[in-house]
N, C-alpha and C positions, 0 to 999 in steps of 0.2 A: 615680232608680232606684237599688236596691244595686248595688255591685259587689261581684265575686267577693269580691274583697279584705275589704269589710266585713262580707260574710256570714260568710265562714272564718275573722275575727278573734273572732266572736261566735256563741252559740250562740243568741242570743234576738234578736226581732225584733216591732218594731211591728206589731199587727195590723188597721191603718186600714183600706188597700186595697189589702190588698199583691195583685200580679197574678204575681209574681215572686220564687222561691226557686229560692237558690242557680244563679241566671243563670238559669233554664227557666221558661219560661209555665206557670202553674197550670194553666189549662186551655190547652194548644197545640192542642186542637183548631180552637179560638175565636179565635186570634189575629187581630187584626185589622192593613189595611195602613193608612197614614195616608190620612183623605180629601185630595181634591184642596184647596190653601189657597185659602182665598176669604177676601174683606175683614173676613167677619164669620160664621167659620162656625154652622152651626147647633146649637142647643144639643139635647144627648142626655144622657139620665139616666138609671140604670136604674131599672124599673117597679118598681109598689110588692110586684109577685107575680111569679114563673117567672125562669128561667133563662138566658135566652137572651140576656143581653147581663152576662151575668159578667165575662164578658173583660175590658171597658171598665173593671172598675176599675183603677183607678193605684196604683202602688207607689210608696210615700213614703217618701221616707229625712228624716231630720235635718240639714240641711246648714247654715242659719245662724241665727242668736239670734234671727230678727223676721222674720216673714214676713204675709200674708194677702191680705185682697181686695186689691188698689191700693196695698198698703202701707198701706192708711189704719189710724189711731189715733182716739180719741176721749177725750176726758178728760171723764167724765160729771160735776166736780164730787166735793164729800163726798156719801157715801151712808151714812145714818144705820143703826147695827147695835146695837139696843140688847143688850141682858141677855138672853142665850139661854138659854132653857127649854123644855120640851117643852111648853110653850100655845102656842109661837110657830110649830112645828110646825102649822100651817092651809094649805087652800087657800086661794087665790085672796087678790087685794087687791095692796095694794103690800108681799108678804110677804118680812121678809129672809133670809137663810142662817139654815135651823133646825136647830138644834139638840138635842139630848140627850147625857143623860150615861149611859145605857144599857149593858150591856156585850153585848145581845145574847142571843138565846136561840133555842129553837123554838115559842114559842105560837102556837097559831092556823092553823100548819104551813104547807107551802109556800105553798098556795090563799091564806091572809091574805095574806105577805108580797107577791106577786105583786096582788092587791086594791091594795094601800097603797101601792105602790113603782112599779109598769108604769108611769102615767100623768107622773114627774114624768121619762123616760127619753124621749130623741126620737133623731130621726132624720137624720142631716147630709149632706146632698150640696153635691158642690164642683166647679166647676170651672175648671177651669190650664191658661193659654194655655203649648203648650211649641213651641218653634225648633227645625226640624231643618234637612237639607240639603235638604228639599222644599222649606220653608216652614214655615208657621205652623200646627197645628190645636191644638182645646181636646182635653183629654182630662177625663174625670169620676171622683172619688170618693167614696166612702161613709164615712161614720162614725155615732158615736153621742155622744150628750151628754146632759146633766144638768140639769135647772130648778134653780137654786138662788133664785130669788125670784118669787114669784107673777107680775109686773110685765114679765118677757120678759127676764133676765138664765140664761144659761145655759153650763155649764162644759163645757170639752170638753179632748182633747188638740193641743197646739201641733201637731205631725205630720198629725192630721188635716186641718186647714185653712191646712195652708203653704205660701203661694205662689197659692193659693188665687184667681181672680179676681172670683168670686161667689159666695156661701155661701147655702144655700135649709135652712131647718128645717123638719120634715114633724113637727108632735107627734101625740098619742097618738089623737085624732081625725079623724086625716085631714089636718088643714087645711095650708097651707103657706105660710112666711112667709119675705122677703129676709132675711138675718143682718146685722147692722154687727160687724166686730171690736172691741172696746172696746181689746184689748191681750192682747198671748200674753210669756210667761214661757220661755223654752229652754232656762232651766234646769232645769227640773221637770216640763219636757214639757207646761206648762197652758196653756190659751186660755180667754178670756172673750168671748162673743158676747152681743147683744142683738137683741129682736124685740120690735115693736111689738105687743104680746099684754095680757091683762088676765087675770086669774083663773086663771092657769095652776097646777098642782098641784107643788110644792117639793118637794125632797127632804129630807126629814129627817136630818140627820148626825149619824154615831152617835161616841163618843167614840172615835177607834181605836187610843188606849195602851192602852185599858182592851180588848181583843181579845184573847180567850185560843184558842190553837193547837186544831181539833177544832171550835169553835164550825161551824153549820150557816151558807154561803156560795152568795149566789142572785147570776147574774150575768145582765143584763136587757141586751139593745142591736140591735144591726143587722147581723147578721151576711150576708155575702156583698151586702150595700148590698142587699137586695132580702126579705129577712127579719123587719124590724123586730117587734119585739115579744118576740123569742123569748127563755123563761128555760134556763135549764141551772141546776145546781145541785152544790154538792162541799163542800167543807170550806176552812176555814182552813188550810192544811198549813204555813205558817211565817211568821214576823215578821222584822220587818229583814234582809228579803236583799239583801246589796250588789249588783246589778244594773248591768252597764254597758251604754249602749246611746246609740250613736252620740261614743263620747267622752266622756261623761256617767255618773257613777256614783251610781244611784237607789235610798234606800232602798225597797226595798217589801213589797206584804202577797203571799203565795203564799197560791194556791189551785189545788185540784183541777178544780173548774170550767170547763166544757169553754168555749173561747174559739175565736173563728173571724176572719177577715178583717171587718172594717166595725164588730166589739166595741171596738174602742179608744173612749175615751171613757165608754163608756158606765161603768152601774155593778154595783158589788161592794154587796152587801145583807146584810147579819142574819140572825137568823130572827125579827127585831123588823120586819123592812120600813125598817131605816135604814141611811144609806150610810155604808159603812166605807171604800171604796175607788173609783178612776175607774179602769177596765181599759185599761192599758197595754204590756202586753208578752206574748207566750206563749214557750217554747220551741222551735225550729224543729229542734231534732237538730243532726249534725254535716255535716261537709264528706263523712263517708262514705256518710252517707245515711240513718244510724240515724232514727228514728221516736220521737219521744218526743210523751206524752200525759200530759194534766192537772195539769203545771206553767206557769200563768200569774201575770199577776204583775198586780197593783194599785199604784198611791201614795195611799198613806193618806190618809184622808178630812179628817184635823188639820191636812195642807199642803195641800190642795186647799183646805180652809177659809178658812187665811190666808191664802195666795195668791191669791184669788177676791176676799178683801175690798180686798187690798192693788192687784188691776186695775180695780176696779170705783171705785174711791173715787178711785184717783192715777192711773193707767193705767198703772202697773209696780209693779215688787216692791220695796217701800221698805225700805229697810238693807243690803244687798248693796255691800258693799267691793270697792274696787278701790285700786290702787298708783298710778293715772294714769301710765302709760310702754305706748310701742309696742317690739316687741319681736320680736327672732330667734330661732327655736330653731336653737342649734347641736348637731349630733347624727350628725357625719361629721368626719375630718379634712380633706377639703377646704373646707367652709365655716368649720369655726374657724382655718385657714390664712388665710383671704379678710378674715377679720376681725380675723386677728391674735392669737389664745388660744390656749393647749397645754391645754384641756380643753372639755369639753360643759357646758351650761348654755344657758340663755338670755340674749343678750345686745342691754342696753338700745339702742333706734334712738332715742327721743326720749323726755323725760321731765317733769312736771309740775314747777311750782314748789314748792319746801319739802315734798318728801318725801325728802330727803336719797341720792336718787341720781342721778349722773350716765350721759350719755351716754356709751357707752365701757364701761359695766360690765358683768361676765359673773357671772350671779348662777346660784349653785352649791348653793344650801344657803338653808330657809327652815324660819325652826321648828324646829330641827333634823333636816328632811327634806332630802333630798339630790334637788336639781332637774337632770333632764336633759332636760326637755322643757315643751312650753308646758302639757299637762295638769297635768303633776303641780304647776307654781305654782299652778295653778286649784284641785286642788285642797286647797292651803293655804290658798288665799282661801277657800272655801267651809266651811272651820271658823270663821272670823271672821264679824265685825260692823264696819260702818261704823263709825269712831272709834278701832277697837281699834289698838295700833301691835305689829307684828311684829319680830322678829329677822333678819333678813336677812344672807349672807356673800357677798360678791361678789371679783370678782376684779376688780382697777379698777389699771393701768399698772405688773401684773406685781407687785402687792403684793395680800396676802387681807386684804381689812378686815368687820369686822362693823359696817353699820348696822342704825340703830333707824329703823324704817318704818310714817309714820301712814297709816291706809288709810281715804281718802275714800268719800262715798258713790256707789253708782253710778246714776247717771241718765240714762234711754234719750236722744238727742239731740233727737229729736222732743218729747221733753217740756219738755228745756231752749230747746229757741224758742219751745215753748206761753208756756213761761213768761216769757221775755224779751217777747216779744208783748205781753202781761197787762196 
């Protein structure tokens, strides 16, 4: 659930399932009490029509890097991504992430785009065993996702399916299939899921540097879990908006486009019928109560891309640097008293071999950014590349030294026992 605290730090919020702004039930009419816990409660979902079980959807916040069904992973092997053109752009078969280098227009008018686009757009229900002081029950959510290969690979938002203990996809004709998580990214806010499917319809991805501000913006998904299909329509309203959201600071694409509860996931369209963007976030107003309309936000269709080839093929996101050290944020003078520093920083609890810092260090300053907290290291790491070596100043037994810091790559744990296993 949010709490107060992370709504009022932020004005933007996931629009999975959410049930819950700034503390109040969306609908308090609907509120529901927990069923009684039993061994194996009964699974509820809401119907693919009406109202009347709104409530149940869940509110999902961000809370850690890996989440899904059971935890489980899958490393599906290489997955072969030839030379993207727009003939790759096909239904059905074993089709990979298509591409174009398109920049977008209005031919054929909304009617085409919706034609060409609805069918590669599904529909995601989930549900999460949660613990209270009763007991145990499941609660259920909605989202939306994206075919990105004929064959039953399809993208979604990490938030949508986190925690997640069963994933069910509903596509465009009704049918409905188990999900497997292949692998989610937390960084980016992406998930990769797979379904036992044949011929399903891709979405075609459009090139999203090449997106100019005004272009026409069709957003296709699941809104209120009980909606699926529905389009809205707005504009491009801006590029690269630094967006933070959960700790996380996201470039993304803004549009006008009217976004609802269960659109997360889903997608951001052209007026070509290709995906520019996976709908991530909307505006939620202030802590005062203001109302704000048709600022939501997208991540481009160009990191979804790489990101998607990079779950599908390894089952993480390959090049992502890391320092190897566990670490304290000091950010009080009673904890840097406990540890012994006359300043704030992060300071080293255990550290890898041969990156030239030790245990004991209060690192102050990276890149020449001035570190007072676990974020802000993050995000220095996140302008880097595995390999790359950083400038680092620490404060190590009351002397400031400047090392040089090679930054390894990062690999989920689960993948390094696939691997030692091998």
């Amino acid at each position: 659930m949010y709490d107060n605290d992370s709504i009022n730090s932020s004005p933007y919020h996931h629009e999975a399932d959410a049930t819950q702004l700034y503390g109040q039930p969306l609908y308090p009419q609907q509120n529901r009490t927990p069923p009684t816990p039993s061994p194996e409660p009964p699974r509820r979902r809401p119907p693919a029509g009406g109202m009347q079980n709104v409530a149940m959807l869940l509110a999902v916040a961000i809370i850690s890097a890996t989440a899904g069904a059971g935890g489980a992973y899958a490393v599906l092997g290489n997955y072969d991504f030839p030379d993207y053109s727009e003939s790759a752009a096909q239904t059905g078969g074993d089709t990979p992430i298509a591409t174009t280098t398109g920049t977008g227009g209005t031919k054929g008018g909304l009617t085409q785009v919706v034609h060409k686009a609805a069918d590669s757009v599904v529909e995601i229900y989930t549900e999460t065993m949660q613990a209270t002081y009763f007991g145990q029950y499941i609660t259920e959510g909605a989202g939306s996702g994206i075919v990105v290969s004929g064959d039953g690979y399809i993208v979604t938002n990490n938030h949508v399916i986190e925690g997640a203990r069963s994933i069910t996809i509903r596509t465009g004709d009704g049918i409905e299939y188990e999900a497997e998580l292949v692998g989610t990214d937390f960084q980016t806010d992406l998930a990769v899921l797979k379904i036992e499917a044949e011929n399903l319809k891709a979405a075609t991805f459009a090139n999203s540097d090449n997106i100019e501000v005004g272009e026409v913006a069709v957003v296709i998904g699941n809104p209120l879990g009980t909606l699926g299909g529905s389009v809205t329509d707005g504009i491009i309203s801006a590029k690269d908006r630094e967006i933070a959201l959960d700790n996380q600071t996201l470039t993304l694409l803004q549009t006008s486009a009217a976004i609802n509860p269960g659109n997360s996931g889903g997608g951001l369209f052209n007026g070509d019928g290709d995906l520019v963007g996976i709908i991530v976030a909307k505006s939620s107003g202030n802590a005062g109560g203001t109302t704000i309309e048709g600022l939501g936000f997208a991540i481009p269709s160009n990191l979804v891309e790489s990101v998607a080839q990079d779950i599908i093929s390894k089952g993480y996101v390959s090049g992502r640097p890391q320092i190897g050290i566990s670490i304290r944020e000091i950010s009080d003078q009673r904890t840097a008293a406990m540890f012994g520093v006359d300043r704030y920083g992060v300071y080293v609890l255990e550290t890898a071999a041969n990156n030239n810092l030790e245990v004991g260090d209060l690192i102050y300053e990276a890149d020449g950014i001035t570190i007072a907290s676990n974020n802000d290291l993050a995000n220095v790491l996140a302008n880097h590349a595995a390999g790359d070596v950083i400038d680092i100043k620490v404060l190590r037994e009351g002397r400031e030294m400047s090392v040089n810091v090679p930054l390894s790559e990062k690999i989920p744990e689960h993948i390094q026992e696939q691997i030692k296993a091998a």
